[in-house]
N, C-alpha and C positions, 0 to 999 in steps of 0.2 A: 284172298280177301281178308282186310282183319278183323277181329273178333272183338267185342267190348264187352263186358262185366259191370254193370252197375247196381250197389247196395247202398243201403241205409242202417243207421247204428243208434242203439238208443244209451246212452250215458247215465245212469241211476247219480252219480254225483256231478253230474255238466264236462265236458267235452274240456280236454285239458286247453293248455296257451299251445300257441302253435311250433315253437321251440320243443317241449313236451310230448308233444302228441307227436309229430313225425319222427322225434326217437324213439318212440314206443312203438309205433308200427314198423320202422326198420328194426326194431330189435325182435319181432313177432315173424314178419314174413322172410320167407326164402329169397335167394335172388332167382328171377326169372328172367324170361325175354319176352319182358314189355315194351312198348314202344313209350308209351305216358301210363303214369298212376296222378287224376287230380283228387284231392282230398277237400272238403269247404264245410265251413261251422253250418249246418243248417238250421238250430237254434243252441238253448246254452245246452238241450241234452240231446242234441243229434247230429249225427253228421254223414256225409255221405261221401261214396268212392267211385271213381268211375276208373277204369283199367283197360287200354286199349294194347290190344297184343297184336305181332303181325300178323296172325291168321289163326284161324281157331286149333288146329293142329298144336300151334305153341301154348294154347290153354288148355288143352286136353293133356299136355305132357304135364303142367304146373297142376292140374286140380285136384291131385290128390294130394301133394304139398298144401296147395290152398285151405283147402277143406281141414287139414289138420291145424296150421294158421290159425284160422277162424274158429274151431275148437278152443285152442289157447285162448282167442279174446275173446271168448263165451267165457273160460273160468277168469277171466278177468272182470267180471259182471258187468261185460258189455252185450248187447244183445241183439242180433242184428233182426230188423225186422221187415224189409224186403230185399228180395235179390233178382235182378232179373240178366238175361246173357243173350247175346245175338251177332249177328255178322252187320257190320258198318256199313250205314245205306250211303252216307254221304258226309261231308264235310263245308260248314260254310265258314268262311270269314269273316 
């Protein structure tokens, strides 16, 4: 069953352009086996992440990479301010 990851990020100086901002986050996170990572401005100082892995077994293998990740963009004075995780009830179109 897969597994999904969704957080939210607060930006002290606004959520960079979006060229900017996904090199920053590939130069932060490891490579994993995900299926999707989407990323979307939620305003100019937040933004959010969802991450859908094939099964939680592949998130339990990344989360301690993760969790070190996300250390890094904590010293980066990003600060995440909710996180939530769960197994994927469904998919619409």
């Amino acid at each position: 069953m897969k597994y999904c990851t969704s957080t939210k990020w607060h930006h002290p100086v606004g959520v960079p352009d979006e060229a900017g901002f996904v090199e920053f986050i590939q130069g932060i996170l490891p490579p994993a086996d995900v299926e999707h990572v989407f990323l979307w401005r939620i305003d100019d100082h937040h933004h959010g992440s969802l991450t859908v892995y094939p099964d939680e077994e592949a998130y339990l293998k990344f989360k301690a990479d993760l969790e070190q990740a996300r250390d890094n963009i904590t010293g980066a004075g990003i600060t995440m301010t909710d996180s939530n995780e769960g197994p994927l009830l469904g998919q619409i179109k």
